[in-house]
Phi, psi and omega in degrees: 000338188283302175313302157000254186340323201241308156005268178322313206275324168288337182266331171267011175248308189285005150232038111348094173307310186285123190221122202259110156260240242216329162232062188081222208236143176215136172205186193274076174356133191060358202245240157322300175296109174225179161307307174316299216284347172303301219272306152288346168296292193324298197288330165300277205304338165329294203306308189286326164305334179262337136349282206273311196240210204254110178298302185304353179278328167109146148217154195283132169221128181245203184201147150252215197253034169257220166303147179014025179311326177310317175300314180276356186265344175295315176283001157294289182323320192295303211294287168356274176331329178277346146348312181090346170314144166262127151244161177233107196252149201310133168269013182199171171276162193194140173327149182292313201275022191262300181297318157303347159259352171257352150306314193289298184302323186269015179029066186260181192282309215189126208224155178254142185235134192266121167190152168248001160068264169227074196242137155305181199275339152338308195287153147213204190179181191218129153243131175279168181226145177259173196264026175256003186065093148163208216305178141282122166316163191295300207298333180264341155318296203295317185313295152334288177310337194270331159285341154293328145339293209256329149324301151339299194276323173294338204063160175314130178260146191295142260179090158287141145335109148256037165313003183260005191264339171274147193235168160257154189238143171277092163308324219275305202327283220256038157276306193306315173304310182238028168276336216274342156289008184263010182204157155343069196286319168319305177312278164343318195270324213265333159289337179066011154285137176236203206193151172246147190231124173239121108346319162100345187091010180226194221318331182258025165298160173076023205264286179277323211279342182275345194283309178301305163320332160288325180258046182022089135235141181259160193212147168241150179245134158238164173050067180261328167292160161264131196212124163255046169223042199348043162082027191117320179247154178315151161282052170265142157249089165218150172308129332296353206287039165241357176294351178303315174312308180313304206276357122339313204285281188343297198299332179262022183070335206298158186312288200232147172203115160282123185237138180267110186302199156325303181264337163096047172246330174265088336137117185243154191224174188192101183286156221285353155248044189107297200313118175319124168259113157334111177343299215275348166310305184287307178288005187257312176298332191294318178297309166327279164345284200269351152258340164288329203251336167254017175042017177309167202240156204154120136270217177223152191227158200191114178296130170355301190272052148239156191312173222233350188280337172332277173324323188284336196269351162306312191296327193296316188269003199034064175228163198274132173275137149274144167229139193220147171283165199293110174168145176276004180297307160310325166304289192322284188318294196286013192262323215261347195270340176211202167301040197256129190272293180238171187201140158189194200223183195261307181301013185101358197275083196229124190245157180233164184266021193240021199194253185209186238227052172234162137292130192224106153312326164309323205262338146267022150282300174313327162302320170286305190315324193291304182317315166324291180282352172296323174289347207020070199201146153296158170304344187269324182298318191288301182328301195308295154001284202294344176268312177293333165285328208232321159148185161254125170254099226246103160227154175220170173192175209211172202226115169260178202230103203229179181296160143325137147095343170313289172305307183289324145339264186322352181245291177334302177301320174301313139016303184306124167280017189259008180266134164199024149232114159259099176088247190252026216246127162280112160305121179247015172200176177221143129237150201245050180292309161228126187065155167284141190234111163256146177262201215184021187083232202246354172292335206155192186203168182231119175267140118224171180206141191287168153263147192277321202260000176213163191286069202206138170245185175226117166242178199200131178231132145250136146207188177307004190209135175303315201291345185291310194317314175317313206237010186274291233273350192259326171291323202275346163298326180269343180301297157343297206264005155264326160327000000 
């Protein structure tokens, strides 16, 4: 009868439009993503907030710029609010990590952000925020999935309006108040750098560029308006979708240019001659910096794919590595469990103790520039530092696209202990925290990992050479695609 039971369940999860991955729910505008189905995420996490947290505290519902977020956080709102929930909804759009300090500050149960985050302009999504501001931990997802579960399968039970239950809320004022204390202004101004700000055309336009501008830095801002179709490109701040930015950066001389993803959690660089600053590039100077050079207390919390220069420079400062599986969600829990001074991820996701247990694009933009200016030195400069101390660390990493049943073959095979060469290289360990990892002697190492949400595997290679890296990442593709 059990086997039944979980059967049926299995089965009714799988045809389940709505699926909650590693940061909440993403779908196709119009396709999935509707009102209705909006309308239904909303009343799950309601069904949990009255469960689960203090109802009566309220949740923060915020929005980004893409089609009709505004619309969907209204329809969000409605559904809480019928609730007997008090919300407090955004009067614009704002950074995901905006809704998570206004979580924080208003000590509300829980708050929601309508983004597909750097998702194309197709897309849109729903993220919780848990009421400590930042992911929902896996324990409170499974809660959520599960009250949607039983939403799915009942409907919504008929409901009076309760629009007298919604406030409008200022997100920008005191997000703005109290990121603009995390960093050095003096310092900053006295350095004379200056910096280009790319928003991507989402949520955090007018943001970092106004912090700076209050304080004489001078900033340029591009793609700044709002547009949903972000101009074309993805909101990744990655290569490619940053050439505006390059060339904004090249053509004005400025020192530096920050690119912001969709929701403004993720963070993309560009140093004054262009040249792409790496995610992992960024958390490695932030840590330096802030326990070396600012002597902060702390460990480092770090995702399975992220670079090996991390560790060296922890060990340098005596501080202890998490190492977590991929997601900040994970990051978040061990931020919430002890003393970690930064947490990040191989995507740009980077959280700090000085502020709150998220990842805040803004807020590592404002960190580097102070590293820049504490230092008096550009980003290309600084790298060069961190190589000469710490070794060269080369990493890339590349996304395949595969049959059924493909992927899970390829995480066997690495898996396998009779796989035990790549090229001219012996694997002399392995680890599985997420994904298969092999090491490779003293050169590096080689990844993969399945995707939970799309038929796609990933693999990541670092080793001491672009070229190696290249060419680590071009066998296990061709290795793959005979499986």
């Amino acid at each position: 009868m059990a086997s039944l039971a979980f059967a049926h369940r299995l089965y009714f999860l799988e045809m389940n439009p709505i699926r909650f991955g590693t940061d909440g729910w993403r779908a196709v505008i119009a396709e999935e993503f509707t009102a209705d189905n909006v309308r239904k995420v909303a009343h799950a996490i309601a069904r949990y907030v009255v469960r689960a947290e203090k109802p009566g505290s309220g949740v923060v519902i915020g929005y980004d710029t893409r089609f009709g977020s505004e619309r969907f956080a209204r329809t969000a709102a409605e559904a809480v609010a019928a609730t007997g929930t008090p919300v407090w909804l955004a009067m614009e759009s704002c950074p995901t990590p905006a809704v998570s300090l206004l979580v924080r500050l208003r000590s509300a149960a829980g708050g929601i952000q309508i983004t597909a985050s750097h998702n194309p302009y197709q897309w849109s999504g729903m993220k919780y925020k848990a009421s400590y501001g930042s992911s929902a931990s896996p324990a409170i997802v499974a809660q959520i999935e599960n009250e949607l579960e039983r939403v799915l399968r009942d409907g919504i039970p008929s409901l009076p309006s309760r629009t007298d239950l919604i406030h409008s809320l200022d997100v920008r004022v005191p997000y703005l108040e109290t990121i603009s204390g995390l960093v050095d202004w003096d310092r900053l101004r006295a350095s004379k750098f200056r910096f280009v700000v790319d928003p991507m055309h989402g949520a955090g336009r007018g943001l970092l560029s106004e912090l700076f501008r209050r304080n004489g830095i001078e900033c340029k801002e591009i793609r700044g308006n709002r547009d949903p179709l972000f101009g074309g490109v993805n909101p990744e701040p990655i290569e490619p979708h940053v050439e505006a930015l390059r060339k904004a950066t090249r053509e004005g001389k400025y020192d530096a240019g920050f690119a912001l993803d969709g929701d403004a959690d993720r963070i993309g660089a560009l140093d004054a001659d262009g040249t792409f600053v790496t995610p992992h590039q960024i958390f490695a100077l932030l840590l330096w910096h802030l326990a070396g050079t600012r002597k902060l207390t702390g460990d480092v919390a770090k995702t399975f794919s992220t670079t090996k220069m991390i560790d060296k420079i922890a060990t340098k400062f005596g501080r202890k590595i998490w190492e977590t599986p991929i997601g900040f969600k994970y990051i978040c829990d061990r931020m919430l469990e002890g003393d970690v001074l930064l947490g990040g991820e191989e995507s740009g996701g980077i959280g700090t103790k000085l502020y709150l247990p998220e990842r805040d694009a803004t807020v590592s933009a404002l960190l580097l520039a102070e590293v820049m200016a504490w230092h008096g030195k550009r980003l290309g400069e600084l790298i060069a530092m961190l190589r000469r101390e710490f070794g060269e660390h080369h990493y890339g990493r590349v996304d395949l696209t595969l049959k059924p049943g493909q992927k899970e073959k390829a995480l066997q095979y690495f898996a396998n202990g009779n796989f035990k060469r790549l090229l001219e290289w012996s694997v002399t360990r392995r680890e599985d925290l997420d994904g298969v990892k092999v090491y490779l002697g003293e050169i590096g190492w080689v990844m993969v990992r399945a995707s939970g949400t799309e038929p796609m595997l990933r693999v990541y290679s670092e080793t001491e050479t672009a070229e190696t890296t290249r060419r680590l990442l071009d066998e296990v593709t061709a290795l793959v695609s005979k499986l």
